[in-house]
C-alpha positions as CSV (number, residue, x, y, z in Angstrom):
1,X,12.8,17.5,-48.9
2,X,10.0,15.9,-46.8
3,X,9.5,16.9,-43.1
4,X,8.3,14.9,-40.2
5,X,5.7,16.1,-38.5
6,X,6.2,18.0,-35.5
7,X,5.4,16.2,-32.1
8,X,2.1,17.8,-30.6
9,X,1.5,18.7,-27.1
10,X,-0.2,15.8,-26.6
11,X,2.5,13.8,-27.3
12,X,4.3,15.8,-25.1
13,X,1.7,14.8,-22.2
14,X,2.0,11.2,-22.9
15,X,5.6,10.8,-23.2
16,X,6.2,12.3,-19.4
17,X,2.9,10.1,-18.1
18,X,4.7,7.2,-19.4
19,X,8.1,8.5,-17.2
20,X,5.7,9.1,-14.5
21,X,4.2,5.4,-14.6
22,X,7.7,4.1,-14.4
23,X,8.4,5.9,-11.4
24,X,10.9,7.9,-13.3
25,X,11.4,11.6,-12.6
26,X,9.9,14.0,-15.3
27,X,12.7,16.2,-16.5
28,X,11.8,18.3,-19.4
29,X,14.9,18.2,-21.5
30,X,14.5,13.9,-21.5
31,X,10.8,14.7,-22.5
32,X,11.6,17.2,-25.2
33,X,14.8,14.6,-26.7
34,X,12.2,11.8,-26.6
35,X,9.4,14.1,-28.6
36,X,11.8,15.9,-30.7
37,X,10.0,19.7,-29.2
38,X,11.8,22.2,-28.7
39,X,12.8,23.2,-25.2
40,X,11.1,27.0,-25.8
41,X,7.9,25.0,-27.2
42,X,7.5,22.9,-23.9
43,X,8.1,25.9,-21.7
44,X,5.0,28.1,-24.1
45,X,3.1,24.8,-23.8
46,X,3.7,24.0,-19.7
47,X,5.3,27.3,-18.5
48,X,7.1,25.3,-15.8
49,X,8.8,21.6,-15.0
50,X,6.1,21.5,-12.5
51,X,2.9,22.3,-15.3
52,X,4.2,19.2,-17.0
53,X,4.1,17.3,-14.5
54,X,0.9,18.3,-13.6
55,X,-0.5,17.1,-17.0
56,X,1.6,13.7,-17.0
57,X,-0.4,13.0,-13.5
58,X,-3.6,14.2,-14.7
59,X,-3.2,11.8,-18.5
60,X,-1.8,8.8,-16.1
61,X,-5.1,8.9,-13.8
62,X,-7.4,8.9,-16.4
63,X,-7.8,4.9,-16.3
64,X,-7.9,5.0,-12.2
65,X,-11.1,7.0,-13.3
66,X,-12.3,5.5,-15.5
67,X,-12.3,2.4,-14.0
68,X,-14.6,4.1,-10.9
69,X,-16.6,4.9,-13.4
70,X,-17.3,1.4,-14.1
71,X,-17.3,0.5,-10.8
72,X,-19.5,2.9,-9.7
73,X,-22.9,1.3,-11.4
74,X,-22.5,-2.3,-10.3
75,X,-21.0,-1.7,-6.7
76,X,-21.9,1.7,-5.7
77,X,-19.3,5.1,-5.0
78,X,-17.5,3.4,-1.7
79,X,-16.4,0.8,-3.7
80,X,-15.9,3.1,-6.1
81,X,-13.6,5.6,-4.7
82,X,-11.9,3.0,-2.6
83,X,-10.4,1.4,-6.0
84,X,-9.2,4.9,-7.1
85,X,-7.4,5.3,-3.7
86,X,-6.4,1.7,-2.9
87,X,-5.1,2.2,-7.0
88,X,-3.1,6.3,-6.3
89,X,-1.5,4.2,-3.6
90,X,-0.2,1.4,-5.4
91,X,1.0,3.9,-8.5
92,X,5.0,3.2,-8.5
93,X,5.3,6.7,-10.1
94,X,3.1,8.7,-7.5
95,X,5.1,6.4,-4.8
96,X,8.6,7.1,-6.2
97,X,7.4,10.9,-6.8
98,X,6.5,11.5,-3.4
99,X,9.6,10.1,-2.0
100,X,12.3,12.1,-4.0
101,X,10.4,15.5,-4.7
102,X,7.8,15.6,-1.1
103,X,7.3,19.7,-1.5
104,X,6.9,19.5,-4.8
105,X,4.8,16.9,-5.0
106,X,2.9,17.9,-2.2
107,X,2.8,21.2,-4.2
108,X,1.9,19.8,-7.4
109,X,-0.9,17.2,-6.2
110,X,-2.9,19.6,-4.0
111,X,-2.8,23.2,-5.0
112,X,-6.0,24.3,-6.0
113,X,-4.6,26.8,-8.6
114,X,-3.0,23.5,-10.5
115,X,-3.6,21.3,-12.6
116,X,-4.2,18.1,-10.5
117,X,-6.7,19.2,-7.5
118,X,-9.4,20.7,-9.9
119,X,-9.0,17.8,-12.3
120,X,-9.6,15.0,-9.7
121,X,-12.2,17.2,-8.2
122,X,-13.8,17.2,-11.7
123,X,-13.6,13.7,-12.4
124,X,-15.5,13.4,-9.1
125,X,-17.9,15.8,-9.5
126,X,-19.0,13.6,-12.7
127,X,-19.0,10.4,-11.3
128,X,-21.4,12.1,-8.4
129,X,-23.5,13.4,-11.1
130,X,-23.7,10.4,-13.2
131,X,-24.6,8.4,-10.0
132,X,-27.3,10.7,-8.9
133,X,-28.7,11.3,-12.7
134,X,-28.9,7.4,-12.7
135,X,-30.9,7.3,-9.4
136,X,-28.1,5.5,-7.5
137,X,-27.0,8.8,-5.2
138,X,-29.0,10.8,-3.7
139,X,-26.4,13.5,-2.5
140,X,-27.2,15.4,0.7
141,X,-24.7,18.2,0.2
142,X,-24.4,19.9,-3.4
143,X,-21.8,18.1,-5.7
144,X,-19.1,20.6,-6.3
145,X,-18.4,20.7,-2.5
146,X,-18.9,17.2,-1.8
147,X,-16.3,16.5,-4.2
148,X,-13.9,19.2,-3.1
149,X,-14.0,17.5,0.3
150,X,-13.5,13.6,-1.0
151,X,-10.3,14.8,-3.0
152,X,-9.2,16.8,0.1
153,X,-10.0,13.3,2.0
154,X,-8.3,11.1,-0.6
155,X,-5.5,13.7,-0.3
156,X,-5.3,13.4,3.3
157,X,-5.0,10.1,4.1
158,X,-3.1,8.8,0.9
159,X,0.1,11.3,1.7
160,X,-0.4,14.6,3.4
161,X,-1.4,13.5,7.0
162,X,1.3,11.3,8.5
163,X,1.4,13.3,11.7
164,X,-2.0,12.4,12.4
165,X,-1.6,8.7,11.5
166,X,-4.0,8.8,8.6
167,X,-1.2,8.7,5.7
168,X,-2.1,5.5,3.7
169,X,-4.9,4.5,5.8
170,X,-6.9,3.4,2.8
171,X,-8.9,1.1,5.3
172,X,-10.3,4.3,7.6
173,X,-10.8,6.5,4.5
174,X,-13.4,3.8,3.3
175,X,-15.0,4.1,6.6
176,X,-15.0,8.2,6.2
177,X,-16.2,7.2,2.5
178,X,-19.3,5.2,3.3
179,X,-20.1,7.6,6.3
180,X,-19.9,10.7,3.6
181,X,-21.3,9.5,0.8
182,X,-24.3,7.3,2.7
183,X,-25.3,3.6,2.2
184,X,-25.5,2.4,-1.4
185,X,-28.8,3.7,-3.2
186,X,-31.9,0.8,-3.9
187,X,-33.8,2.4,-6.3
């Protein structure tokens, strides 16, 4: 009797990332049906609902980085990290996520012992060092903290600051952006 092969946690990550781009919500025992895991695997794997979801955020950024990445070498790190916000903001799934689950979200997004926060500020922290290694950015404060304080900025005005007006302001936080990270480099 042949056996299929067992979904991986991978597959795992994508199939919730994919709920997440739809704007569905995440729940684990849709995730596990759709993979064929078992419940006890996901919980070993993720530990919580919230872990999971953590990852499916983290796997459906991966393009809005990438594409800054791109972006980065012909029209500099404003322009840059104004296409990752202006593209967080238009994500249906990040959108719908924040409107039915706010603490959680909220939670989720910007805890520094999750999974989201230090990824973003990763993928930051390399597109500052890949700038300034190609002569492009000359940073004035060390990288790790700049890019602590762009993800705290990004998370800011994309959905933590309505009471001070900033909450999808993408237009101001461009302004902050390009007062931060300096005019583009000409060498």
């Amino acid at each position: 009797m042949s056996r299929t092969a067992a979904a991986t946690r991978e597959d795992v990550v994508l199939a919730a990332a994919r709920r997440f781009g739809r704007g569905e919500r995440i729940d684990v025992a849709a995730v596990v049906a759709d993979t064929g895991v078992a419940r006890a695997t996901a919980h070993r794997w993720f530990g919580t609902r919230e872990g999971l979801i953590g990852e499916a955020i983290v796997r459906a950024s991966e393009p809005v980085f990438a594409e800054a990445r791109e972006r980065a070498a012909t029209d500099g790190l404003v322009a840059a990290f104004d296409g990752v916000v202006r593209r967080l903001a238009a994500e249906e799934g990040l959108r719908r996520f924040l409107e039915t689950e706010r603490e959680a979200a909220l939670r989720i997004l910007t805890s520094s012992g999750g999974i989201v926060q230090p990824a973003w500020v990763a993928r930051t922290q390399a597109l500052l060092e890949d700038e300034a290694a190609a002569g492009r950015f000359h940073p004035s404060v060390d990288p790790p903290t700049l890019s602590y304080a762009i993800v705290r900025l990004v998370e800011a005005f994309l959905y933590n600051d309505a009471a001070a007006g900033l909450r999808g302001d993408a237009d101001r936080l461009r302004v902050v952006l390009a007062a931060l990270l300096g005019p583009p480099s000409t060498s």
